[in-house]
N, C-alpha and C positions, 0 to 999 in steps of 0.2 A: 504494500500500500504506500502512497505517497503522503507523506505528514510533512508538513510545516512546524518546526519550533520557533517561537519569539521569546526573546531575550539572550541576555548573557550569565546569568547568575546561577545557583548551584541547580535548580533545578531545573533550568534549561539544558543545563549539561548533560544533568543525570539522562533526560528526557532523551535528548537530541544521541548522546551513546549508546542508552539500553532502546531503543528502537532501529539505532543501525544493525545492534545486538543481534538483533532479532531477524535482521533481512531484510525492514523496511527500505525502502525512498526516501532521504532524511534531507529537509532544506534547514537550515539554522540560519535565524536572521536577528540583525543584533544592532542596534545603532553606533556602537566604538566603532568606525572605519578603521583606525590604528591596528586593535585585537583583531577582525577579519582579517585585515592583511595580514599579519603576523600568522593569523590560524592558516592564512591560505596559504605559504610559507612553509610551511608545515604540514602542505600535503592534505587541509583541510579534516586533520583528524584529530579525534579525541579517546584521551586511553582512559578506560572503563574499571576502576578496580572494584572487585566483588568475594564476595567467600570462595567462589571457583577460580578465584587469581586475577590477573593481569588482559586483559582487552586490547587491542591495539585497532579499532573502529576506522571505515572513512565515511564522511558525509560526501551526500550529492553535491550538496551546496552551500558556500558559507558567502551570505551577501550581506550588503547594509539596503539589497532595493525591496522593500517590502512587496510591490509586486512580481515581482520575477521569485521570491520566496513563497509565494501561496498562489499560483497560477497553475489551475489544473490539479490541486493535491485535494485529497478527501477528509484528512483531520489538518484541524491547524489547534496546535495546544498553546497556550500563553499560560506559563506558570509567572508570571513577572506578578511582583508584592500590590496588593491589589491599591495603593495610593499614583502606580503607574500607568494602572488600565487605561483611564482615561483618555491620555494622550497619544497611547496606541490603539485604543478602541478609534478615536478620531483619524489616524493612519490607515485604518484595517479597511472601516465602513465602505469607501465605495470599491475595492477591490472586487468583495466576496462576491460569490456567486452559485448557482442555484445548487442546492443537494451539498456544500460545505457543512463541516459539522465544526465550530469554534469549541473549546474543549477547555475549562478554565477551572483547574485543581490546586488550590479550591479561590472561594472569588466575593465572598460577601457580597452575593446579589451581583455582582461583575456581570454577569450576564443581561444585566439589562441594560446596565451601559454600554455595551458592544454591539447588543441589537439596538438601543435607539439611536448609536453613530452613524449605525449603515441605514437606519429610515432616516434620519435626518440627512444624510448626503443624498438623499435621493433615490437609493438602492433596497426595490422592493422583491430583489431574487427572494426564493426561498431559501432562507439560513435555519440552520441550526444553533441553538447556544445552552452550552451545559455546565453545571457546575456539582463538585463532588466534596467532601468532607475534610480534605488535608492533600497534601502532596504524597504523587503516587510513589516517593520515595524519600526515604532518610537517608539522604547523603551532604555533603559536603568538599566544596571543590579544593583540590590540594596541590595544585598548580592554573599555569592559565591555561592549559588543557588538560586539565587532567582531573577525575572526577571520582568520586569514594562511595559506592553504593554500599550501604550497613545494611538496611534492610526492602525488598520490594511489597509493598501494600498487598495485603490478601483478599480485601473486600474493598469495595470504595461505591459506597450510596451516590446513585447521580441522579440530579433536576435537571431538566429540560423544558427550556424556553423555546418557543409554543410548545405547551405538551402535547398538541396534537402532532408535532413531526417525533416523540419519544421514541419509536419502533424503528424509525431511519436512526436517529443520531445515537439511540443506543447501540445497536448493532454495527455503526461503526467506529464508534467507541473500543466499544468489545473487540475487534481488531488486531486494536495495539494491544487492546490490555487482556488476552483473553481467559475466560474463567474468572475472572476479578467483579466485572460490572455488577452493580443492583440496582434495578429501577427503583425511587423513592419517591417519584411523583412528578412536581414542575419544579421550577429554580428555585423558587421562597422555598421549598423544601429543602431542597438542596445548599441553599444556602444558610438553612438553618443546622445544618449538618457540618458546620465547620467547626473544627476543633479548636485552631488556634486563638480563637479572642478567648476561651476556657481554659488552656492550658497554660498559656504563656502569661496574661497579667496578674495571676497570684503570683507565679513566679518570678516575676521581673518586681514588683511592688513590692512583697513581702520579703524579697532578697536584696531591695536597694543598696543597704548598706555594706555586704560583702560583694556585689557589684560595682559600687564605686571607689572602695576601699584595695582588693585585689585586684592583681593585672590582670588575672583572667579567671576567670570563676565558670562554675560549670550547675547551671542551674536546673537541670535535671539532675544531679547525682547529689551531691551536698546541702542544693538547695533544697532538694522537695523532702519534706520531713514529714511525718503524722501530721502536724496544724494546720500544714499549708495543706496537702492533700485532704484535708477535711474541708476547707475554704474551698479548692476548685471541685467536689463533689457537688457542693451548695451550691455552688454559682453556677454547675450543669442542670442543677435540678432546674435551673431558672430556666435555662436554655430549654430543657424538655419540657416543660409547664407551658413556653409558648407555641412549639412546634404542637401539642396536647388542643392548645385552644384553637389553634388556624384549623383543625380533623385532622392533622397527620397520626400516622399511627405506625408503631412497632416496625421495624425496631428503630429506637432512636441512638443508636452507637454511646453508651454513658458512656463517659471518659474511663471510670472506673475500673471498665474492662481492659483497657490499655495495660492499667499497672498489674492485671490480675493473670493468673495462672492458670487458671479454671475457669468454668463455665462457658459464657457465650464470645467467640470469637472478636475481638478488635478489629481495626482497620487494616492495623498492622500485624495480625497475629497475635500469638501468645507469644511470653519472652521479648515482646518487643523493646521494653524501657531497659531491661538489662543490658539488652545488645547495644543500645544507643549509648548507654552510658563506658560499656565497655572497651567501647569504641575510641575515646578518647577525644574526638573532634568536637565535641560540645563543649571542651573546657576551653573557652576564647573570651576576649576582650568584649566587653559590652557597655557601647559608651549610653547611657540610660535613655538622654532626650532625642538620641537619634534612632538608634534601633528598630527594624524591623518589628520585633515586637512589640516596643510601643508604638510606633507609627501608624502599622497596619493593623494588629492581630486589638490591640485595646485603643488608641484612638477609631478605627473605622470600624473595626468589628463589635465591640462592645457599644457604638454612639447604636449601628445597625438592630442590633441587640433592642436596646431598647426602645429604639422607634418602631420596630416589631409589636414587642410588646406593648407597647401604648394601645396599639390599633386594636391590639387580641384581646386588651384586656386584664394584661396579666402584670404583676409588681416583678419589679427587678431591683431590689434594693440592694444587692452588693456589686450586680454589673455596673451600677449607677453609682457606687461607692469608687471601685476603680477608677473611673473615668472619672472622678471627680479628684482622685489621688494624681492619679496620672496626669489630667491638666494640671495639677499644682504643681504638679514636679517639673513639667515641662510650658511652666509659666502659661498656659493656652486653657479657652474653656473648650475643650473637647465636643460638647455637646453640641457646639454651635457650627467646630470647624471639623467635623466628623461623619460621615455617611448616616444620611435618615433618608426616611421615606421622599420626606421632603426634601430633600439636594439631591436625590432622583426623580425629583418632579412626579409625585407620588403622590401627593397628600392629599389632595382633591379625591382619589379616590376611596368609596364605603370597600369593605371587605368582600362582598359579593364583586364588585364592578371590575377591583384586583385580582381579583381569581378568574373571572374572565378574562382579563387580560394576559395570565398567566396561562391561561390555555388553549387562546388563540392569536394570540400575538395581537400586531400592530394594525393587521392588514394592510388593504393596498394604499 
């Protein structure tokens, strides 16, 4: 199959290798002109380390032309930090074309910012746009080519914006990923399936101070203690409480099962938190007010959170606790400069008129 990856960063890599991995048609598109040169230089390859060893990958194509990148391919994935979409989502819109499936793991509602790029440029192809609960892998890149697969996702719940095209875009989904996919409805589902505004802001907030204090701290392993993991249980319940009130139903991936050894399957598997930590690449530098984590996963995912919640219904008192920590930390009211309904141009709509829209898109 021919896929399209965007971006440069660890899970672009991951993506863009474990798909050559596999056979695919890989384009990698990336905005550093410099790094493409360099990679092309290079023989435009990427070397893949995994528990079976050493990879030595070639991609089809490493461009900076966004369309010469997705011209003619059936997936295009953008795992890029979802405070980027935007500005790729406004690059991507009038390319796309009819039977694409846009693939965005995972996206805090990303998906309707990429379909309304390409309605608003004019572009009324049939698209696909999905989003899934975390990135399809724990890695870490460990040169400027060169990519550290820990673990690959075992399950990954995906939404699909319009859900009436689900049966297309799941199925070519499935593709890259196969045996992995689970339909979980439209994208507010799928977007309620994201783990990291849950997993990351106990652990970046509650660990501030050996974060700021050590040069590199590893906040899955030292960080996460009994208190905190009682704090990110509760603050999933919240997560689930609203996915509960919109009719989604079972399973809602608890975080809980990540850390556990038994019972019902994780994203990632069982054993997963142990590998990740085993791994050693989680113990890095994290400069607080910039980070990913706070940027993405609790400024946009957590403000997302609770403007969810507003609509459904439902109280979020500790999502609203972070995000009220976090803007203080990072001198910003979050709430205001953070992903809601409304700076999706949302808010006009009642819950019923949302769900129609979530299932049949934009139209013409």
């Amino acid at each position: 199959m021919k896929i399209a990856v965007l971006g440069g960063g660890n899970g672009s890599f991951a993506a863009a290798g474990d798909f050559a991995l596999q056979g695919h048609e890989v384009r990698l598109w990336r905005r550093d002109a410099g790094q493409v040169a360099a990679q092309r230089a290079e023989g435009s390859r990427i070397l893949v380390k995994d528990v079976n060893g050493r990879h030595d990958v070639k991609l089809a194509l490493v461009t900076t032309d966004l369309a010469e990148a997705v011209r003619d391919v059936q997936l295009i994935l953008c795992p890029a930090p979802a405070f980027a979409q935007a500005d790729i989502a406004r690059q991507l819109g009038s390319h796309l074309r009819d039977g694409q499936v846009v693939f965005l793991p995972p996206a805090t509602f990303g998906s309707m910012i990429f379909a309304r790029a390409a309605y608003d440029a004019g572009n009324h192809c049939n698209v696909s746009f999905a989003e899934t609960g975390t990135l399809p892998w724990l890695t870490r890149k460990h040169g400027p080519f060169e990519v550290a697969i820990t673990i690959r996702a075992k399950r990954l719940p995906v939404g699909v914006f319009p859900l009436a095209n689900a049966d297309h875009a799941l199925a070519v989904i499935g593709r890259a990923f196969p045996g992995v996919i689970e339909p979980c409805g439209d994208a507010l589902s799928g977007a309620l399936m994201n783990a990291g505004p849950i997993i990351h802001p106990p652990l970046i907030v509650m660990n501030a101070g050996p974060i700021e204090h050590f040069e590199r701290w590893d906040i899955h392993k030292e960080g996460t203690q009994r208190a905190i993991r009682r704090v990110t249980d509760a603050l999933d319940a919240e997560r689930v409480a609203v996915r509960e009130a919109f009719g989604y139903g079972a399973p809602h991936f608890p975080l809980a099962h990540h850390y556990a050894n038994e019972g019902e399957i994780w994203m990632y598997g069982r054993g997963s938190h142990d590998r990740l930590t085993d791994s050693g690449d989680w113990r890095e530098q994290l400069v607080l007010t910039e980070h990913r984590y706070m940027r993405e996963d609790l400024r946009l995912g957590l403000s997302f959170l609770i403007s969810g919640a507003e609509l459904a219904g439902v109280a979020t008192p500790l999502a609203r606790s972070f995000l009220a920590i976090g803007g203080a930390i990072c001198g910003e009211d979050f709430m205001k400069a953070g992903r809601t309904l409304r700076s999706l141009g949302l808010s006009g709509l009642h819950r019923a008129e949302l769900q129609t829209l979530l299932r049949e898109g934009f139209g013409e």
